[in-house]
mmJSON file of the N, C-alpha and C atoms, coordinates in Angstrom:
{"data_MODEL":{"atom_site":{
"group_PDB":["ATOM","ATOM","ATOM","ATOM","ATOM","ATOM","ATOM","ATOM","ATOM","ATOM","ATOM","ATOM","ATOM","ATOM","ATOM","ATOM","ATOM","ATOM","ATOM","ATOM","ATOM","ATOM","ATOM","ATOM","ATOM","ATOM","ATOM","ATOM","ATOM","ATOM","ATOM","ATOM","ATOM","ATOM","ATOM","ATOM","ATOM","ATOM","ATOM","ATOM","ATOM","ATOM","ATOM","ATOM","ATOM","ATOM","ATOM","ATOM","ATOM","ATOM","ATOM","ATOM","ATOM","ATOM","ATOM","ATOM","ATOM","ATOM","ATOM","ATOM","ATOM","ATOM","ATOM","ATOM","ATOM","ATOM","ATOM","ATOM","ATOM","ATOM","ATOM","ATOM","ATOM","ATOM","ATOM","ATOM","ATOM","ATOM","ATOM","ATOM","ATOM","ATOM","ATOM","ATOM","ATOM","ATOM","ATOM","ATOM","ATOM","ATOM","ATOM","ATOM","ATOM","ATOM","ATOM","ATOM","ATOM","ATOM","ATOM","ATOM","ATOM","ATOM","ATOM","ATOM","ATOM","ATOM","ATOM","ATOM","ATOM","ATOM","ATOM","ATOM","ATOM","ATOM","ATOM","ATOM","ATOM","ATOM","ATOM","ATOM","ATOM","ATOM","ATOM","ATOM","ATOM","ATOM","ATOM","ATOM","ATOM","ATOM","ATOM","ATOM","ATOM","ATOM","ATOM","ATOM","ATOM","ATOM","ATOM","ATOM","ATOM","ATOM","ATOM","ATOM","ATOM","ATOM","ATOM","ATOM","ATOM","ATOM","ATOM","ATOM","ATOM","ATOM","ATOM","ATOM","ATOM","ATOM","ATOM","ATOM","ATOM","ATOM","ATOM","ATOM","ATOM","ATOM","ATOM","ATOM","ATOM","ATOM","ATOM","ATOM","ATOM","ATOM","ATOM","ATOM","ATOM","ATOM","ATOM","ATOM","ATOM","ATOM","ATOM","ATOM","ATOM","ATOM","ATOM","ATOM","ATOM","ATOM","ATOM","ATOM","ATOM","ATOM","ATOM","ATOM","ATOM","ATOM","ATOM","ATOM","ATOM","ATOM","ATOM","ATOM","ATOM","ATOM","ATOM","ATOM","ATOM","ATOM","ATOM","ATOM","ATOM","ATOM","ATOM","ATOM","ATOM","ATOM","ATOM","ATOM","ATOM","ATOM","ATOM","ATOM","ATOM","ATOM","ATOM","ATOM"],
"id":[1,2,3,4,5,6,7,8,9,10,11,12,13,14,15,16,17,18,19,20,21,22,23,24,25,26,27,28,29,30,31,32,33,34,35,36,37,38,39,40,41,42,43,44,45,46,47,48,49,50,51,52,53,54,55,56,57,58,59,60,61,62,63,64,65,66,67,68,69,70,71,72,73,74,75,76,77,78,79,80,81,82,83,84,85,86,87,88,89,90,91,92,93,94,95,96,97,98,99,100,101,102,103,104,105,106,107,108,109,110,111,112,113,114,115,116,117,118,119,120,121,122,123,124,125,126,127,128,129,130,131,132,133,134,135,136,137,138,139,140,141,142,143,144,145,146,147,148,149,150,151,152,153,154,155,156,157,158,159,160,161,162,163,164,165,166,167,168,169,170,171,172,173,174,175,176,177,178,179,180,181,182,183,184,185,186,187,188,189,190,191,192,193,194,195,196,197,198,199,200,201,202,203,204,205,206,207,208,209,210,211,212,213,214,215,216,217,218,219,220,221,222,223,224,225,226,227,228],
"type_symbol":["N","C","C","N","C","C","N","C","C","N","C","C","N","C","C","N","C","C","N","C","C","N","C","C","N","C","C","N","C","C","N","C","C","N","C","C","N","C","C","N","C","C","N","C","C","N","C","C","N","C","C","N","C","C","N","C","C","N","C","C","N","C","C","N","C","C","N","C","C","N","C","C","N","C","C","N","C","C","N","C","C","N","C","C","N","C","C","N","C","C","N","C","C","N","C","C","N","C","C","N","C","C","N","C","C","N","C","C","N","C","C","N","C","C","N","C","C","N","C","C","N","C","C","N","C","C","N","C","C","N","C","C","N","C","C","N","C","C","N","C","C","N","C","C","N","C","C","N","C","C","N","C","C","N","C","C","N","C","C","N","C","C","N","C","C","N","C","C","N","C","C","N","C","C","N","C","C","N","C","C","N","C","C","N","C","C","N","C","C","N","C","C","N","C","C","N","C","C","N","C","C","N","C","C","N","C","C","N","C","C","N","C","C","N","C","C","N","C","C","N","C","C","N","C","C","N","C","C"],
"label_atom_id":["N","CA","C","N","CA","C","N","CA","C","N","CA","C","N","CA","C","N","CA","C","N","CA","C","N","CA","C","N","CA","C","N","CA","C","N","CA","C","N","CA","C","N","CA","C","N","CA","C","N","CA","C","N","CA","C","N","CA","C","N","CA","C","N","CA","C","N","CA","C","N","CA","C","N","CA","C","N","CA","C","N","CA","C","N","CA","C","N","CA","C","N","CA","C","N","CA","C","N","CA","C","N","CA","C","N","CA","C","N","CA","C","N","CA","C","N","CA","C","N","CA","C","N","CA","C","N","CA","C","N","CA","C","N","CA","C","N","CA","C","N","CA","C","N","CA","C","N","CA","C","N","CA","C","N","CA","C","N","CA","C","N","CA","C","N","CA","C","N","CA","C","N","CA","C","N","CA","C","N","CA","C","N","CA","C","N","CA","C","N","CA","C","N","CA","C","N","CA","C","N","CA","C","N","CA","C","N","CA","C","N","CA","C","N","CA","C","N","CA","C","N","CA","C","N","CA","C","N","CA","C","N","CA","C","N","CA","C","N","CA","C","N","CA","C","N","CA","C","N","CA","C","N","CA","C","N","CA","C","N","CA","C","N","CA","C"],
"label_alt_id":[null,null,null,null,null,null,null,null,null,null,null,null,null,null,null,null,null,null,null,null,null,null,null,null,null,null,null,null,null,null,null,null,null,null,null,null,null,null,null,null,null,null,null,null,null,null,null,null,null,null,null,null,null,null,null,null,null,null,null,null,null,null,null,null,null,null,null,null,null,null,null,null,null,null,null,null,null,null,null,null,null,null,null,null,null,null,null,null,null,null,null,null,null,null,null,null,null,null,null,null,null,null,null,null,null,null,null,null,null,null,null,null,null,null,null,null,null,null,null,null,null,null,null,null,null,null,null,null,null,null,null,null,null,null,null,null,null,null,null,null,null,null,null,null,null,null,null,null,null,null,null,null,null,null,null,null,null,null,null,null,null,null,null,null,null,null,null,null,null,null,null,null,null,null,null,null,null,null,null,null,null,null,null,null,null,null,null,null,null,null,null,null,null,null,null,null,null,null,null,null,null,null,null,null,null,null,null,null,null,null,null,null,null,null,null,null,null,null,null,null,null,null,null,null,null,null,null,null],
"label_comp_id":["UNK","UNK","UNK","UNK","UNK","UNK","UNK","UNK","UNK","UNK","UNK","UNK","UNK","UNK","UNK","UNK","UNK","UNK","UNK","UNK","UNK","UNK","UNK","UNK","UNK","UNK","UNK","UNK","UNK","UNK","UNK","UNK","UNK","UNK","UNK","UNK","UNK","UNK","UNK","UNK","UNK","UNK","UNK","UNK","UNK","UNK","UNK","UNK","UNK","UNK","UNK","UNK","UNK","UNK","UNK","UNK","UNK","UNK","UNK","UNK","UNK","UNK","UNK","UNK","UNK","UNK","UNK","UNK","UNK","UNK","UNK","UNK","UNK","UNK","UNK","UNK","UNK","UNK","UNK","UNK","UNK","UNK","UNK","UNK","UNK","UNK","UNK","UNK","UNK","UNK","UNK","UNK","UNK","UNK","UNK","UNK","UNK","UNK","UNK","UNK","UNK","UNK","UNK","UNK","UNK","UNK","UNK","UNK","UNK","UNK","UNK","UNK","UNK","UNK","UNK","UNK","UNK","UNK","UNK","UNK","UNK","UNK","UNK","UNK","UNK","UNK","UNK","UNK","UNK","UNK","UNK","UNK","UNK","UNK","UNK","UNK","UNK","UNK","UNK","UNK","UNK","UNK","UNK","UNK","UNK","UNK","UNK","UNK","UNK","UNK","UNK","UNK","UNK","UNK","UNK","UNK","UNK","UNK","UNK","UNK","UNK","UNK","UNK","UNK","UNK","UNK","UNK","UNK","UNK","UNK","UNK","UNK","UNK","UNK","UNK","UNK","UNK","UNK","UNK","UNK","UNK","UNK","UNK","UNK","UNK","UNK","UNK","UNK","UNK","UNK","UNK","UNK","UNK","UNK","UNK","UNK","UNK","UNK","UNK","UNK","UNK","UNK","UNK","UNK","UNK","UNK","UNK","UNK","UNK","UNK","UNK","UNK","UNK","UNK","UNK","UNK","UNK","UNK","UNK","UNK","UNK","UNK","UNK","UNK","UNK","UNK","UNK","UNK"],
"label_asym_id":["A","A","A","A","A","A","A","A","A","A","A","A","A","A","A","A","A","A","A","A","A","A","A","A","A","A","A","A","A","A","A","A","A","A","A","A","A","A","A","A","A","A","A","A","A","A","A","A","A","A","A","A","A","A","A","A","A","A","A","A","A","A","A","A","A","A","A","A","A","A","A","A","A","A","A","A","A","A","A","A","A","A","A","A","A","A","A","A","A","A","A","A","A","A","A","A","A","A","A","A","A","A","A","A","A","A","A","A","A","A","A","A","A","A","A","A","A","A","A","A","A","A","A","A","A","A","A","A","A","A","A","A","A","A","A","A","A","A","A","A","A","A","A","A","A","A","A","A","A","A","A","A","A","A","A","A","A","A","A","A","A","A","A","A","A","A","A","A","A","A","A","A","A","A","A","A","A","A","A","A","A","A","A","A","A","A","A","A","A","A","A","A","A","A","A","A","A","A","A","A","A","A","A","A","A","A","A","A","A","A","A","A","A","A","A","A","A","A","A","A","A","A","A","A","A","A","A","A"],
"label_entity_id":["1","1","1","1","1","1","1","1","1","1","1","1","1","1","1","1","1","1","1","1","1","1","1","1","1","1","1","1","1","1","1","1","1","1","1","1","1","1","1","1","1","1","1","1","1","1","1","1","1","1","1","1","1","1","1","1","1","1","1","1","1","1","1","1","1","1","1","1","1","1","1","1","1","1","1","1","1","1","1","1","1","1","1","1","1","1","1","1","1","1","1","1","1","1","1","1","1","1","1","1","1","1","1","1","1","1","1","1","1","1","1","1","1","1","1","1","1","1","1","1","1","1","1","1","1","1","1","1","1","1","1","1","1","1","1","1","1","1","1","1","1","1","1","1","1","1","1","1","1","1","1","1","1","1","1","1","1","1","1","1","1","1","1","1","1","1","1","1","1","1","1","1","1","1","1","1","1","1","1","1","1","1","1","1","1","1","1","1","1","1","1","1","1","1","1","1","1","1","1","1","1","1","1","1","1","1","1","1","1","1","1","1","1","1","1","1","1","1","1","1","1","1","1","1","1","1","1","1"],
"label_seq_id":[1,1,1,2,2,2,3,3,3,4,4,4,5,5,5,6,6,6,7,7,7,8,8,8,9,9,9,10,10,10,11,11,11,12,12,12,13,13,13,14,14,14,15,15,15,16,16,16,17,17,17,18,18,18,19,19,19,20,20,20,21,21,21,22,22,22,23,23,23,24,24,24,25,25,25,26,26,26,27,27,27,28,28,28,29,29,29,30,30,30,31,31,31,32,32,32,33,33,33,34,34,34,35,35,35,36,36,36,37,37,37,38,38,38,39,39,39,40,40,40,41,41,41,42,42,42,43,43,43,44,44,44,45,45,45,46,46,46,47,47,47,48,48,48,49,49,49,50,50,50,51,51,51,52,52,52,53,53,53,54,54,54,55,55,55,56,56,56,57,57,57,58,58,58,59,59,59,60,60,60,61,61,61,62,62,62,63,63,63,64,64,64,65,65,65,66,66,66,67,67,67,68,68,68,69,69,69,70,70,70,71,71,71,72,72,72,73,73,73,74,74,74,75,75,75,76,76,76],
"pdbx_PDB_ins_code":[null,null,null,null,null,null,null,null,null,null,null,null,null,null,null,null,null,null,null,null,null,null,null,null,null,null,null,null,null,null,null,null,null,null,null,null,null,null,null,null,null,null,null,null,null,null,null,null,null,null,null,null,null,null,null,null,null,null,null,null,null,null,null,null,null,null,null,null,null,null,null,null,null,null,null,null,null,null,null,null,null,null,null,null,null,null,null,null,null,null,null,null,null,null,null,null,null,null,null,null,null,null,null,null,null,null,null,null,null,null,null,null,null,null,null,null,null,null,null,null,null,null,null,null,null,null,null,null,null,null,null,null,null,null,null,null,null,null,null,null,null,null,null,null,null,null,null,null,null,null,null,null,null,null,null,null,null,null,null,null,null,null,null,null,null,null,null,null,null,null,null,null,null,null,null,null,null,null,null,null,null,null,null,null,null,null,null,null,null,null,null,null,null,null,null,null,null,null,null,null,null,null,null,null,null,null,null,null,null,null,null,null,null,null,null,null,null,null,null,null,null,null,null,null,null,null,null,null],
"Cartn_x":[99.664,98.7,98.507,97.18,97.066,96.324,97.163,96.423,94.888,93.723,92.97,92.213,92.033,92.007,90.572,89.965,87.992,87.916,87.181,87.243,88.106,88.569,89.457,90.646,90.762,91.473,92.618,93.466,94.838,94.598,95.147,94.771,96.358,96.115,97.31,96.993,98.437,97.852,97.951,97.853,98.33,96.47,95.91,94.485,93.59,94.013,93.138,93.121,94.463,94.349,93.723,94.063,92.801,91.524,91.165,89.565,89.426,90.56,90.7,90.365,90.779,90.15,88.989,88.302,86.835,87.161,88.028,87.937,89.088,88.988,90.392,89.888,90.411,90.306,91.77,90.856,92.227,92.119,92.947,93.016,94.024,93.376,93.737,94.601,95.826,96.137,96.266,95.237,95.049,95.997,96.281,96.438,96.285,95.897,95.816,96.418,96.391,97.605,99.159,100.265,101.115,101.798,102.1,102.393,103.585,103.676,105.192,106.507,107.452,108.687,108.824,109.379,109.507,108.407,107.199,106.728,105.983,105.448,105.167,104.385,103.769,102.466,103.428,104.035,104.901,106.274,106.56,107.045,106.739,105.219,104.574,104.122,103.787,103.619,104.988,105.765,107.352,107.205,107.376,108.003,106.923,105.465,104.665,105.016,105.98,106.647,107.89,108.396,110.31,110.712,111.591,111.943,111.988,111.903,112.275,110.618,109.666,108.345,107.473,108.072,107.523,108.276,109.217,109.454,108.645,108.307,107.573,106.038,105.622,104.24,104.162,105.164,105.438,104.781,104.44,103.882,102.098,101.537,100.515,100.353,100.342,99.954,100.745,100.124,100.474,100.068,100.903,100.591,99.67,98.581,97.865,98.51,99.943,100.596,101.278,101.223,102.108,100.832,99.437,98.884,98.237,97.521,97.537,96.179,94.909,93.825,94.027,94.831,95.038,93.413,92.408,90.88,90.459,90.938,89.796,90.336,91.67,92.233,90.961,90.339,89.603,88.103,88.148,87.147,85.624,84.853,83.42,82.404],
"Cartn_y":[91.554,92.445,92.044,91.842,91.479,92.911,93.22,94.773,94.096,94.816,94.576,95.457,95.016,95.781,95.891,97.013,97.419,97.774,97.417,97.266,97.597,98.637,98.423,99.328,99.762,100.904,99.717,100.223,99.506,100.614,99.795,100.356,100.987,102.312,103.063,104.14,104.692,106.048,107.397,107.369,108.244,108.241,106.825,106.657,107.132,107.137,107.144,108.372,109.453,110.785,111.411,110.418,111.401,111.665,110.341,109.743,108.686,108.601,107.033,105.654,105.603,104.141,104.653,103.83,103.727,103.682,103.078,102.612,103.057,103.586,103.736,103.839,103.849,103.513,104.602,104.874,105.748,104.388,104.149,103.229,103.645,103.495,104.159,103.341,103.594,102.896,103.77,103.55,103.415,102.827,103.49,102.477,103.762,102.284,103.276,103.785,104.985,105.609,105.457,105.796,105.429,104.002,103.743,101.797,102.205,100.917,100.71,100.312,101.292,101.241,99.366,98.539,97.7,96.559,96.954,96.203,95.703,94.846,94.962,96.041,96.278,97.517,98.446,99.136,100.187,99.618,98.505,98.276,98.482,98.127,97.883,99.476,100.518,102.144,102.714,102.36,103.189,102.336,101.003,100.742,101.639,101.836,101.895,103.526,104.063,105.634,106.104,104.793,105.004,104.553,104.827,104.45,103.153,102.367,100.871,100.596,100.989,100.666,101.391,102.496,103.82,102.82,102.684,101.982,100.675,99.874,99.113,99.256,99.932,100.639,101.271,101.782,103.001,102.918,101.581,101.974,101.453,101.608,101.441,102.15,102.627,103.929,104.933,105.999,107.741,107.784,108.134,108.998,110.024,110.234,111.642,112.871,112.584,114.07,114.247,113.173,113.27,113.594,113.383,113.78,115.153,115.652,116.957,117.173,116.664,116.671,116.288,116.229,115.567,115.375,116.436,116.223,115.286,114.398,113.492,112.215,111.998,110.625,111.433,111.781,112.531,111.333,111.12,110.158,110.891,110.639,110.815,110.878],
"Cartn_z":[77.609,77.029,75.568,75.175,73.709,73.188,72.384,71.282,70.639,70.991,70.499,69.627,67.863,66.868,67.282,67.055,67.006,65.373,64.8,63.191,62.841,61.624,60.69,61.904,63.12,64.007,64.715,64.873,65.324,66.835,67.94,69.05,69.84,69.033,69.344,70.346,70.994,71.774,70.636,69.224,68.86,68.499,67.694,67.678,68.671,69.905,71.099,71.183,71.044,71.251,70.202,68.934,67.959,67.682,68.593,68.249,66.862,66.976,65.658,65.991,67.304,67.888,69.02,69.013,69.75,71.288,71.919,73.098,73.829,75.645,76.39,77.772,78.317,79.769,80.309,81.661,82.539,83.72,83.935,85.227,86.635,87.614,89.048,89.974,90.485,91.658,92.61,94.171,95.103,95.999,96.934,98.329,99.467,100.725,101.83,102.803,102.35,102.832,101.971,102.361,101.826,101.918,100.966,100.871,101.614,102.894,103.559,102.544,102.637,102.532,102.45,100.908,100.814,100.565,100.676,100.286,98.729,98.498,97.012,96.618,97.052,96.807,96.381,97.344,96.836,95.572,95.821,94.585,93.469,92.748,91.894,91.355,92.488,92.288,91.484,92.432,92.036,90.645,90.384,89.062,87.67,88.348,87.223,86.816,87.969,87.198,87.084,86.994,86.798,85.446,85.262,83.713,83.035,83.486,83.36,83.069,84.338,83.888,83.04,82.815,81.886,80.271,79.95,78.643,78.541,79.572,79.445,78.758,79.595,79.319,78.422,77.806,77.072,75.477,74.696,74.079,74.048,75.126,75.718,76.724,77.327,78.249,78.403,79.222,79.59,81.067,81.762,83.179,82.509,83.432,83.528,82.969,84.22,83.867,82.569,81.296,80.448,79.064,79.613,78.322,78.142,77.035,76.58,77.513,77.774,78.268,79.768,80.908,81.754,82.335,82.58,82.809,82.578,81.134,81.012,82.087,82.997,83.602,85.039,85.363,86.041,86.719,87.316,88.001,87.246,86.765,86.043,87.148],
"occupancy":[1.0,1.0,1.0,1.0,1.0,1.0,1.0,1.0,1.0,1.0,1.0,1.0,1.0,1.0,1.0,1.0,1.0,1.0,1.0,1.0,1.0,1.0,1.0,1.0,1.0,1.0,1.0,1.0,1.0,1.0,1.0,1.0,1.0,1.0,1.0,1.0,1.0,1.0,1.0,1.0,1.0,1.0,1.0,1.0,1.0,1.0,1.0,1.0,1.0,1.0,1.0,1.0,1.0,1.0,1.0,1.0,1.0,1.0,1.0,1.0,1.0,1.0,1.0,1.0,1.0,1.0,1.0,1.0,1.0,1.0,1.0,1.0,1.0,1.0,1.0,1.0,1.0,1.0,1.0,1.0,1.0,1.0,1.0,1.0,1.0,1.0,1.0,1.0,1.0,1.0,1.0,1.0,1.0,1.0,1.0,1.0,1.0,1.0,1.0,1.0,1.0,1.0,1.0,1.0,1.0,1.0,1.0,1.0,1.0,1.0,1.0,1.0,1.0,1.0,1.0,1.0,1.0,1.0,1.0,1.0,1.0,1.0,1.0,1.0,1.0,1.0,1.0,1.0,1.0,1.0,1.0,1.0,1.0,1.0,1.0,1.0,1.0,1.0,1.0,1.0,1.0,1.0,1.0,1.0,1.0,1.0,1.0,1.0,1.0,1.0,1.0,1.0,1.0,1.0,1.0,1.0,1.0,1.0,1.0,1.0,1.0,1.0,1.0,1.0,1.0,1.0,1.0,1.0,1.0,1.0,1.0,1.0,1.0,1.0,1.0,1.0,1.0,1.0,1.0,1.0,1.0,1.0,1.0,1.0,1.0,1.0,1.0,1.0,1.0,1.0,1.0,1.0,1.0,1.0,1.0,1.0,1.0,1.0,1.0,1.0,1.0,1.0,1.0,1.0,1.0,1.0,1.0,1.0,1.0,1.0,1.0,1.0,1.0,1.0,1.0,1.0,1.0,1.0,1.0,1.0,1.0,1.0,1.0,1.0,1.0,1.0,1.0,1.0],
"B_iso_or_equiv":[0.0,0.0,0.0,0.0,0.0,0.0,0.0,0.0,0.0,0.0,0.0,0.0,0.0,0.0,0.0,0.0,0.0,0.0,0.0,0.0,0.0,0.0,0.0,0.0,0.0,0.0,0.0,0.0,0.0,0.0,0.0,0.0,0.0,0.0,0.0,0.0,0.0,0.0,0.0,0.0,0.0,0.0,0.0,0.0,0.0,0.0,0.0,0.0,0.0,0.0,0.0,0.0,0.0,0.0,0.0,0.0,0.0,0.0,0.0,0.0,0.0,0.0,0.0,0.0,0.0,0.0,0.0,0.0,0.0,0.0,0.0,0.0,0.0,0.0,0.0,0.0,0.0,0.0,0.0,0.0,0.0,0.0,0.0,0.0,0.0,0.0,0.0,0.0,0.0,0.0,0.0,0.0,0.0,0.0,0.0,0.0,0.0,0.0,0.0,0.0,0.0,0.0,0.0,0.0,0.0,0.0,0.0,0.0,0.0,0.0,0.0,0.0,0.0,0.0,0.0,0.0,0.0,0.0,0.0,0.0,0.0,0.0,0.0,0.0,0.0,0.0,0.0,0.0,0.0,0.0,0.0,0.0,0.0,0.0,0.0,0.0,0.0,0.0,0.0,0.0,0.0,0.0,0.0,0.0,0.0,0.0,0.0,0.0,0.0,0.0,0.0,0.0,0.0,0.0,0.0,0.0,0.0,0.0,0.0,0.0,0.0,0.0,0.0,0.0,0.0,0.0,0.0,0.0,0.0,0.0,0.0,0.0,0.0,0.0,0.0,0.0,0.0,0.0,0.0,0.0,0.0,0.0,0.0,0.0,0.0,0.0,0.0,0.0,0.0,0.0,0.0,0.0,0.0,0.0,0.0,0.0,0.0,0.0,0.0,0.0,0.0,0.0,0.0,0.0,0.0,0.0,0.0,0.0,0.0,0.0,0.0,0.0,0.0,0.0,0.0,0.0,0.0,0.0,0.0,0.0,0.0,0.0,0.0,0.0,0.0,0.0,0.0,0.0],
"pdbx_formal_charge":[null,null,null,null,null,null,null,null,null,null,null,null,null,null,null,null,null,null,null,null,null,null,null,null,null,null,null,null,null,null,null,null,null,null,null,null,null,null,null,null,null,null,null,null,null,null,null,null,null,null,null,null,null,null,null,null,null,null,null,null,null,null,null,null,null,null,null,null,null,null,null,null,null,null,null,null,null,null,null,null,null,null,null,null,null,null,null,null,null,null,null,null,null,null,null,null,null,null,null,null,null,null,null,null,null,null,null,null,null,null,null,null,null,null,null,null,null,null,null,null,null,null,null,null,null,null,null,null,null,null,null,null,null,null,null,null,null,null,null,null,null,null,null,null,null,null,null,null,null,null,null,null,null,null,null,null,null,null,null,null,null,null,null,null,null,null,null,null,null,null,null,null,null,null,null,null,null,null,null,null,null,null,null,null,null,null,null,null,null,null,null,null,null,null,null,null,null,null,null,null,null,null,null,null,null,null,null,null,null,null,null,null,null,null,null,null,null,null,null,null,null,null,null,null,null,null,null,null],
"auth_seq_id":[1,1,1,2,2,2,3,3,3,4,4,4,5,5,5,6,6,6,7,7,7,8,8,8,9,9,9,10,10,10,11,11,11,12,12,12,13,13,13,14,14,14,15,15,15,16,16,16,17,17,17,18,18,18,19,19,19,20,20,20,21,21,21,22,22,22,23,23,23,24,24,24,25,25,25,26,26,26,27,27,27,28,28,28,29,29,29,30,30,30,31,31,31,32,32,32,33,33,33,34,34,34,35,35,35,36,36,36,37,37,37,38,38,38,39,39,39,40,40,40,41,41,41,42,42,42,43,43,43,44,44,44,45,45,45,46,46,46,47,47,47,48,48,48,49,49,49,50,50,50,51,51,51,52,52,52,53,53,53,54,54,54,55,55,55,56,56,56,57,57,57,58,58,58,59,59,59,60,60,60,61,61,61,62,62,62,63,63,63,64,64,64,65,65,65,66,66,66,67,67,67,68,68,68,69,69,69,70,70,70,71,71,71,72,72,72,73,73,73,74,74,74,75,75,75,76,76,76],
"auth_comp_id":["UNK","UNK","UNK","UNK","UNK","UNK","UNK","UNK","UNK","UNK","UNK","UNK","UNK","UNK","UNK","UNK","UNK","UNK","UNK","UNK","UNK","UNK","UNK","UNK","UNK","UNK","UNK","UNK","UNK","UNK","UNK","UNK","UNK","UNK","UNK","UNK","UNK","UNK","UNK","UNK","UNK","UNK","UNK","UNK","UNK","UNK","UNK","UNK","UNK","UNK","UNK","UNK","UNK","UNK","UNK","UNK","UNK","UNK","UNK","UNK","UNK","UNK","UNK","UNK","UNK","UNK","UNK","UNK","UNK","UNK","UNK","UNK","UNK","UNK","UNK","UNK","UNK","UNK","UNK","UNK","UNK","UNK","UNK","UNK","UNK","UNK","UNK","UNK","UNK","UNK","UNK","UNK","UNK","UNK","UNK","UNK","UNK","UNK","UNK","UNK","UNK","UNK","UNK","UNK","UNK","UNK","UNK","UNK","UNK","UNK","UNK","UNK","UNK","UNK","UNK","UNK","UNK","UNK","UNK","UNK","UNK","UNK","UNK","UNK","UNK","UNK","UNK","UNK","UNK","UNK","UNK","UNK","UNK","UNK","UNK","UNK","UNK","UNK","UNK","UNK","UNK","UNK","UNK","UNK","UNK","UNK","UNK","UNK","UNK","UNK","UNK","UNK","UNK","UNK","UNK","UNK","UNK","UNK","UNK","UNK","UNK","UNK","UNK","UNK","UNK","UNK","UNK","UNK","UNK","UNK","UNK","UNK","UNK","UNK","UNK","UNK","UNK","UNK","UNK","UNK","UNK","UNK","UNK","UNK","UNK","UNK","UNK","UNK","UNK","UNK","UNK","UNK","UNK","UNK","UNK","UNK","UNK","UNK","UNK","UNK","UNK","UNK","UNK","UNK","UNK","UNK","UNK","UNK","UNK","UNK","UNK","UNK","UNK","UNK","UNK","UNK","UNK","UNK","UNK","UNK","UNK","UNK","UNK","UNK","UNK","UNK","UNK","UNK"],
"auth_asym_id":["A","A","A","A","A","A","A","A","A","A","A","A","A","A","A","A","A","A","A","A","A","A","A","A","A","A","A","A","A","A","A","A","A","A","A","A","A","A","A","A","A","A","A","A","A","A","A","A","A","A","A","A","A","A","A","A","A","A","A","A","A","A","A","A","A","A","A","A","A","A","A","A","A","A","A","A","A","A","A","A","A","A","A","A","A","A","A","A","A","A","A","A","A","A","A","A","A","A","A","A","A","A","A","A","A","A","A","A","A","A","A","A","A","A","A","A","A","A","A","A","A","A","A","A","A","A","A","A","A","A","A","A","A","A","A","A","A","A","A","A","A","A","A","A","A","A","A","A","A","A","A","A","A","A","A","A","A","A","A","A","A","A","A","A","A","A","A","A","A","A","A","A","A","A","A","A","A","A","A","A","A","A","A","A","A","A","A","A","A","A","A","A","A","A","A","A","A","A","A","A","A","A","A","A","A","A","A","A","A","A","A","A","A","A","A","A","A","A","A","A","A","A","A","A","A","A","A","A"],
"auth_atom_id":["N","CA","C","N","CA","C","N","CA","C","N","CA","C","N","CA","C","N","CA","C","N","CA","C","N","CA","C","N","CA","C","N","CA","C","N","CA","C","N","CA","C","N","CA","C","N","CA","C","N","CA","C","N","CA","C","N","CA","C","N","CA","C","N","CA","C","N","CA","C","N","CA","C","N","CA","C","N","CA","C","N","CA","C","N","CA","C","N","CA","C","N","CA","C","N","CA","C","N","CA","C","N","CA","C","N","CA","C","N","CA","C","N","CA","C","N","CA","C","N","CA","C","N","CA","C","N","CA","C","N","CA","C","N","CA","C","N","CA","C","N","CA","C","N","CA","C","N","CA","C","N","CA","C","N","CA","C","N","CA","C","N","CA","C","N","CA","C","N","CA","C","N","CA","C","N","CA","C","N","CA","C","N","CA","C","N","CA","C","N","CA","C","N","CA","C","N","CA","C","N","CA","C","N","CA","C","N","CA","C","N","CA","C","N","CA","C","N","CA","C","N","CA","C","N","CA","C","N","CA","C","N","CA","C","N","CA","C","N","CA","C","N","CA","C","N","CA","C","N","CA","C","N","CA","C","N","CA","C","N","CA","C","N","CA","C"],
"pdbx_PDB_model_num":[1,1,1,1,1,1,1,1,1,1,1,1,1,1,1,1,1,1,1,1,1,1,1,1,1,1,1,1,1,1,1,1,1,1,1,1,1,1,1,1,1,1,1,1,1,1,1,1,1,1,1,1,1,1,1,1,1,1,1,1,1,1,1,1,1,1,1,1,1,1,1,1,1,1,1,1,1,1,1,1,1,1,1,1,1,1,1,1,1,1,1,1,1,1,1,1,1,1,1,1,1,1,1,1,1,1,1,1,1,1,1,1,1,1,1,1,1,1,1,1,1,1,1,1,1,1,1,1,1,1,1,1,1,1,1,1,1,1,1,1,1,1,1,1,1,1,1,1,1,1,1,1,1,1,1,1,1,1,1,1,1,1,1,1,1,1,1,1,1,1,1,1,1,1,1,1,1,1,1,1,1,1,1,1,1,1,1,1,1,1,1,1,1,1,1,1,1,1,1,1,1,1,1,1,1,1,1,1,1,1,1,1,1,1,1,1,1,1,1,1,1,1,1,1,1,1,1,1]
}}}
């Protein structure tokens, strides 16, 4: 992931929640139905909400359920 500055705004979640940086995206993972037990799909779900992948992410994204507006992760 490369941080990408939009003029003089550093692309933080503290910016994004204030309206300091210009730009954010909610992004969705899908699958159909429930991913089989063991496979990557479900690998890749579980890691993106367990602790290991939550510190990863952590200073670049929020689960839905962790921000103050959860409405806006909301399909348009």
């Amino acid at each position: 992931m490369v941080p990408l500055r939009i003029g003089d705004q550093e692309p933080t979640l503290t910016g994004v929640k204030e309206g300091d940086y210009p730009y954010w995206q909610t992004e969705y993972a899908y699958s159909y139905g429930r991913a089989p037990d063991g496979s990557i799909a479900q690998a890749f779900l579980g890691f993106l909400t367990v602790e290991a992948g939550r510190e990863t992410l952590g200073p670049y994204a929020r689960l839905c359920s962790e921000v103050d507006k959860p409405g806006l992760c909301e399909p348009g």
